[in-house]
C-alpha positions in Angstrom: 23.1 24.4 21.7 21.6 24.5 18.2 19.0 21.6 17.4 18.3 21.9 14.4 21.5 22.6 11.5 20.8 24.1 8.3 23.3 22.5 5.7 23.5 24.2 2.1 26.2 24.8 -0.4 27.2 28.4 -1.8 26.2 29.1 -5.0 23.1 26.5 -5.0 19.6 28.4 -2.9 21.7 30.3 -0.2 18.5 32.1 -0.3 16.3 29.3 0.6 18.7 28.3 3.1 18.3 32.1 4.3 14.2 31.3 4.7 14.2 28.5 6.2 16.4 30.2 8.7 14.1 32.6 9.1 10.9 30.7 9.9 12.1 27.8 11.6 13.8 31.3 14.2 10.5 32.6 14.2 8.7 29.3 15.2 11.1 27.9 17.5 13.7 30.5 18.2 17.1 31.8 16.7 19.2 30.0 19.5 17.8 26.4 17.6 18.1 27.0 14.4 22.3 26.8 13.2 23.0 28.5 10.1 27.0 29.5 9.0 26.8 32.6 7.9 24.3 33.8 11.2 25.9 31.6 14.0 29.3 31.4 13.8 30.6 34.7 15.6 33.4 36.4 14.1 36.8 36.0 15.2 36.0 32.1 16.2 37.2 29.0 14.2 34.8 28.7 11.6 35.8 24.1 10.8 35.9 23.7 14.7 32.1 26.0 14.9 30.8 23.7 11.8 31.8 20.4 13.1 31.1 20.8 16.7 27.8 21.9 15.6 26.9 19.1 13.3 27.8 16.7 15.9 25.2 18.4 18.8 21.9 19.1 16.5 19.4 16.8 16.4 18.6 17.1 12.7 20.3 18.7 9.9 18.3 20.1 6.7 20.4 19.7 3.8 18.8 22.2 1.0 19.6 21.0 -2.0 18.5 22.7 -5.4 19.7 22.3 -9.4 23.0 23.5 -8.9 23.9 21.2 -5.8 26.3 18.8 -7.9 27.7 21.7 -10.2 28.6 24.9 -7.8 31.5 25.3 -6.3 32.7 25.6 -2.4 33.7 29.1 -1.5 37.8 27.8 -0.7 37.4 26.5 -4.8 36.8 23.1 -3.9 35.1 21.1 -6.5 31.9 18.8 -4.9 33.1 15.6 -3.6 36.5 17.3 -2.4 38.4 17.3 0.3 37.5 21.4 0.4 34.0 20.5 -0.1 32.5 21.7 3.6 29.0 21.2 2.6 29.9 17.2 1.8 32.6 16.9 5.0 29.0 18.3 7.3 26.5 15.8 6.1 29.5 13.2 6.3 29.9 13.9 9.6 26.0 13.7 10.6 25.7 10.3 8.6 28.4 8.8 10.7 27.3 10.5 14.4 23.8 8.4 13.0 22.3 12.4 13.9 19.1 12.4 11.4 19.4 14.1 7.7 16.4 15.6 6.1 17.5 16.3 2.3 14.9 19.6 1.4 15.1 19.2 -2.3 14.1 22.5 -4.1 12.3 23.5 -6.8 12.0 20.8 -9.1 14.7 19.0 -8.5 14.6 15.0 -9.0 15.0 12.9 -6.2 18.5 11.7 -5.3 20.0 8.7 -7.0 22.9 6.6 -5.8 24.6 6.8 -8.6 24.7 11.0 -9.3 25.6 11.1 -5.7 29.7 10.8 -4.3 30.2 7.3 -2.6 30.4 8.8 0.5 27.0 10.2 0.1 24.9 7.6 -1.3 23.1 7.0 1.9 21.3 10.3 0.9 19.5 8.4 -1.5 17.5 6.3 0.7 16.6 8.9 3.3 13.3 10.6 3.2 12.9 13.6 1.9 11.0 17.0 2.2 10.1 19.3 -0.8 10.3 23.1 -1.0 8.4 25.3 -4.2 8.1 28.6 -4.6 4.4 27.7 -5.2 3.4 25.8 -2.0 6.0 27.8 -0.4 4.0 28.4 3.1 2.9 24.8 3.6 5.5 23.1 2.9 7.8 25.5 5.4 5.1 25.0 8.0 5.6 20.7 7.1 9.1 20.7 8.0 8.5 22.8 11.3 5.9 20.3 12.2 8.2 17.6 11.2 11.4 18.8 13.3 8.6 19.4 16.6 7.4 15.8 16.0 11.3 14.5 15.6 13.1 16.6 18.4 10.9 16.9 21.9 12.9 20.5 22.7 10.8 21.9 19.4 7.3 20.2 20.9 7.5 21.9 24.0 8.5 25.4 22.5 5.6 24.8 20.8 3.3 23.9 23.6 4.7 26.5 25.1 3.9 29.6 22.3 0.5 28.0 21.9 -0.4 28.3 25.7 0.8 31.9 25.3 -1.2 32.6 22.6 -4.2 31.2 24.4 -4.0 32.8 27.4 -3.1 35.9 25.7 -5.9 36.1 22.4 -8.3 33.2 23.7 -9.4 29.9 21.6 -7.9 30.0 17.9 -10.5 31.2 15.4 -11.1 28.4 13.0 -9.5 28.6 9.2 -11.4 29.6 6.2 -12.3 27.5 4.1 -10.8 27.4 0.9 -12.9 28.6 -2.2 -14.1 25.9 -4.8 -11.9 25.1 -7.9 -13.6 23.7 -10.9 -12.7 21.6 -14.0 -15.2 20.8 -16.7 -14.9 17.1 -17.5 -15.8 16.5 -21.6 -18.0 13.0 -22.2 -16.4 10.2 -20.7 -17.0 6.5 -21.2 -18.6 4.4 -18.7 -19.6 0.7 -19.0 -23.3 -0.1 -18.5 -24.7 -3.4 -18.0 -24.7 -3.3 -21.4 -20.4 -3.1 -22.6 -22.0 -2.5 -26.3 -24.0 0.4 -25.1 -21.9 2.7 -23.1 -22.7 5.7 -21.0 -21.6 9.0 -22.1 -20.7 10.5 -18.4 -19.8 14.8 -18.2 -20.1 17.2 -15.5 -19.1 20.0 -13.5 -16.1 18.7 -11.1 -15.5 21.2 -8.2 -13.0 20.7 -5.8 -10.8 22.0 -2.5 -8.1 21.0 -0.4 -9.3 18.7 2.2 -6.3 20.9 4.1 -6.6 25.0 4.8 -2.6 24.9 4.6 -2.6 23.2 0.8 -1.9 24.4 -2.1 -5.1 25.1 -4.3 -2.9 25.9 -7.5 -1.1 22.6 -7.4 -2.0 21.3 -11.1 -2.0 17.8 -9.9 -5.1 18.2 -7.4 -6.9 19.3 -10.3 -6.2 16.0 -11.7 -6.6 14.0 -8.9 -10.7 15.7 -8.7 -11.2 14.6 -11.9 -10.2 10.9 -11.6 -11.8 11.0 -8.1 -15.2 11.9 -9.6 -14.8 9.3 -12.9 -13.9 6.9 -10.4 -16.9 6.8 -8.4 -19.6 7.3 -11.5 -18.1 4.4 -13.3 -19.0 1.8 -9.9 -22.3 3.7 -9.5 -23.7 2.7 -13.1 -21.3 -0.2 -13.7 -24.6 -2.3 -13.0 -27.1 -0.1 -14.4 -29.5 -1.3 -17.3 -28.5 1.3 -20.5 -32.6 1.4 -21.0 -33.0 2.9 -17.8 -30.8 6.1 -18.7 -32.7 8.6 -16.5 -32.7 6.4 -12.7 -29.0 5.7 -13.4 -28.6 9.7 -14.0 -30.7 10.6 -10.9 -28.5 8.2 -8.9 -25.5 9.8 -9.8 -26.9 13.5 -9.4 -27.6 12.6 -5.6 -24.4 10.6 -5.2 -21.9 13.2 -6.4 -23.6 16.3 -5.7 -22.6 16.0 -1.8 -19.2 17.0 -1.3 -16.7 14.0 -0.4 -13.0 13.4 -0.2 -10.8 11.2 -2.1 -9.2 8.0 -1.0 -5.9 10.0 0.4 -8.3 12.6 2.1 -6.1 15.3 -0.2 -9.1 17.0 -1.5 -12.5 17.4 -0.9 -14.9 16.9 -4.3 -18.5 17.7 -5.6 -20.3 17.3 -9.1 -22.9 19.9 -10.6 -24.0 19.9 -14.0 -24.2 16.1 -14.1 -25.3 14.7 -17.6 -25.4 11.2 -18.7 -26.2 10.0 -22.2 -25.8 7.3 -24.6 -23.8 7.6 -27.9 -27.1 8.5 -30.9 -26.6 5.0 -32.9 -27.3 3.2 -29.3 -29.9 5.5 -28.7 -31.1 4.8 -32.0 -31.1 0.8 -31.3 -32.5 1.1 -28.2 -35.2 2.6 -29.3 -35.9 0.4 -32.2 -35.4 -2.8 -30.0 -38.2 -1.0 -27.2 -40.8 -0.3 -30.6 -39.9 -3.8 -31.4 -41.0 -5.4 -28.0 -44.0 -3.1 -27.6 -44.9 -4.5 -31.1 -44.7 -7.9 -30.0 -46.4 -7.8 -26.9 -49.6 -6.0 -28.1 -49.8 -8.8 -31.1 -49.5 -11.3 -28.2 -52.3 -9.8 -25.8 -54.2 -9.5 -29.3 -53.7 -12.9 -30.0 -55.3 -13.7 -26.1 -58.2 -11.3 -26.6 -59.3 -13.4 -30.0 -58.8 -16.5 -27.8 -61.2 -15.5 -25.3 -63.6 -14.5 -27.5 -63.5 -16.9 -30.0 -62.8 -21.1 -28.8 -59.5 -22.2 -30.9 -61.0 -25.1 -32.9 -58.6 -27.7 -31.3 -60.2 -27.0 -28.4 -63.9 -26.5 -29.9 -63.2 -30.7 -31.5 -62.4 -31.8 -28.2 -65.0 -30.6 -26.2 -67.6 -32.0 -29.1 -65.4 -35.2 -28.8 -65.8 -35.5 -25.2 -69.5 -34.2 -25.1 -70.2 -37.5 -27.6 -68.2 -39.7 -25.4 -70.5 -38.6 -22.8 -73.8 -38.4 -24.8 -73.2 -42.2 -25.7 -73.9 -43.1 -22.0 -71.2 -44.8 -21.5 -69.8 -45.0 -17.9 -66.7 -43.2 -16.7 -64.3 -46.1 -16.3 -65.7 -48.5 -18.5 -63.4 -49.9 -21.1 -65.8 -49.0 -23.5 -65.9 -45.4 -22.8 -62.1 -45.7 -22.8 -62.1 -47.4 -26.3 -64.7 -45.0 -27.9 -62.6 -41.7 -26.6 -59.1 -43.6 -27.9 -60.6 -43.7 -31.0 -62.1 -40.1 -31.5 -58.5 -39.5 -30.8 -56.8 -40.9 -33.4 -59.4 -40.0 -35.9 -59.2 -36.7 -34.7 -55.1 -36.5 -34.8 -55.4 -38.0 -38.1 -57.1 -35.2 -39.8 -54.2 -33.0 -38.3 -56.0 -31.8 -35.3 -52.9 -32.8 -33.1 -53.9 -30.5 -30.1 -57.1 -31.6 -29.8 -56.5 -35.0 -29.1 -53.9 -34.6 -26.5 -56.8 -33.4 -25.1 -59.1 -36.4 -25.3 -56.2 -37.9 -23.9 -56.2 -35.5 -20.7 -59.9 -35.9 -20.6 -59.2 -40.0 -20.4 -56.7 -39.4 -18.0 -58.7 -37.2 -15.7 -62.0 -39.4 -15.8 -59.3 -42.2 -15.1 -60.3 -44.3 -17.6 -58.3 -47.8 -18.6 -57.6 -48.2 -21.9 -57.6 -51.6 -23.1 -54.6 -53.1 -25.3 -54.0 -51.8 -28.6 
């Protein structure tokens, strides 16, 4: 009894259908896999063989490419006919609740309820597999793994092969690993701590399949790298200071250069040639604004040095203020000490030296004099 039924419609990839024949035999054997045209023997009824068929597989492929809604049975039959065989097999699965596996070819779009006969529509909602000339050998060997994993008959032929194989050859060698693709990704923009002074972010984005039986040619891997890569520098300097250009390119030379997959584990990525720079009007204001501290900062420590060297006269009249207070002989505490030093204060505010009597008044305040009332 066949498990597996291979369902396609003449004129629309009888040569697909005709491959996936002849891999799915060569996997699991020719006694599983039910195709028309190869297992119905001559002489028998051909609607009894089809039905009786569809209503003992476990799955049934139906292979359907560009021409699926417009070819035409081989009785004449318009699609969606009672002489449409193609439609009365999958109807037949549907309602025996046997599972249905559209393989949609080429580029086909998925299936929509509403391009599809009413009888049909449940097509629409079941999950499909895709077959391309270009991925060709992975995707076959998907649906094989996916009809072992569905029907347990398919597992153990294949338990069974690879304990032959084993016993027969020894361990498996391991794949090869798949050579390095690489895309070139032009200055990108990535936000600094800075959002008015951006990073200009380029390298050298080489990827690989994170699986031996993938595709390297697929366009959208390529695509994938490059977002993968732009991705992770924009959170590694998303925090860095645009002044420190250089440690935020080091940290992303270290980060990227070691090879890592992407979120799906689809591919595996690397960066070389890693460059980050800043657009030349920000490197321009940067630089200004750093000439600009420096500036101030040596006119400050200049401004300390003279200090050091040479008493500020605020605080040259206060010390000769409180050195008077003292030379007077009056006693620390006395209101008359405190009276005196009030009034060097406000003579000395007066004349505009404002700093220097807020420190007679600290001087009062540390000897802990009492003022008397004003």
């Amino acid at each position: 009894m066949p498990d597996v039924f291979i369902n396609y419609r003449t004129g629309d990839e009888e040569a697909t259908a005709t491959l996936l024949d002849r891999e799915l035999s060569r996997r699991f054997g020719s006694e599983r896999i039910f195709r028309a045209s190869k297992s119905i023997a001559a002489g028998r009824n051909f609607p009894q063989a089809l039905l009786t068929a569809v209503r003992r597989c476990h799955v049934l492929l139906a292979v359907i490419g560009p021409r699926w809604t417009e070819a035409r049975p081989a009785d004449g039959g318009a699609p969606g006919t009672p002489g449409d065989w193609t439609q009365r097999e999958l109807q037949e699965a549907l309602g025996a609740a046997t599972t249905v596996v559209p393989v949609l070819v080429g580029p086909v779009a998925r299936l929509r309820r509403t391009e599809l006969p009413e009888a049909l529509a449940a097509l629409a909602d079941l999950q499909y597999r895709r077959l391309h000339h270009r991925t060709a050998d992975a995707d076959l060997r998907r649906i094989a793994d996916d009809l072992a994993a569905l029907v347990p008959s398919l597992a153990a032929v294949d338990r069974f092969r690879a304990g032959e194989r084993a016993h027969h050859t020894g361990p498996a060698p391991l794949p090869a690993e798949l050579p390095w693709q690489e895309r070139w990704v032009d200055p990108v923009r990535l936000e600094s701590a800075r959002p008015d002074h951006p990073f200009l972010f380029s390298a050298t984005v080489r990827w690989r399949p994170a699986r031996t039986d993938a595709s390297p040619r697929d366009p959208g891997l390529a695509d994938l790298a490059v977002s993968t890569v732009v991705s992770r520098a924009r959170a590694l300097v998303a925090g860095e200071n645009p002044e420190h250009r250089e440690t935020a390119l080091l940290l992303l030379r270290g980060e990227l250069g070691c090879p890592y997959t992407d979120p799906a584990a689809r591919i595996t990525v690397r960066a070389d040639d890693t460059d980050l720079n800043l657009d030349e009007a920000d490197r321009a204001r940067l630089a200004e604004l750093s000439r600009l501290r420096k500036e101030a900062g040596a006119r400050e420590l200049h401004r300390l040095l003279e200090r050091s060297r040479h008493p500020h006269p605020d605080d040259a009249a206060a010390e000769h203020a409180v050195r008077l207070v003292d030379a007077l002989g009056l006693a620390p505490g006395s209101p008359e000490r405190a009276a005196y030093a009030k009034r060097l204060a406000r003579a000395t505010a007066a004349v505009g030296r404002t700093a220097a009597a807020a420190q007679i008044r600290q001087h009062l305040a540390a000897c802990r004099c009492t003022s008397p009332a004003e």
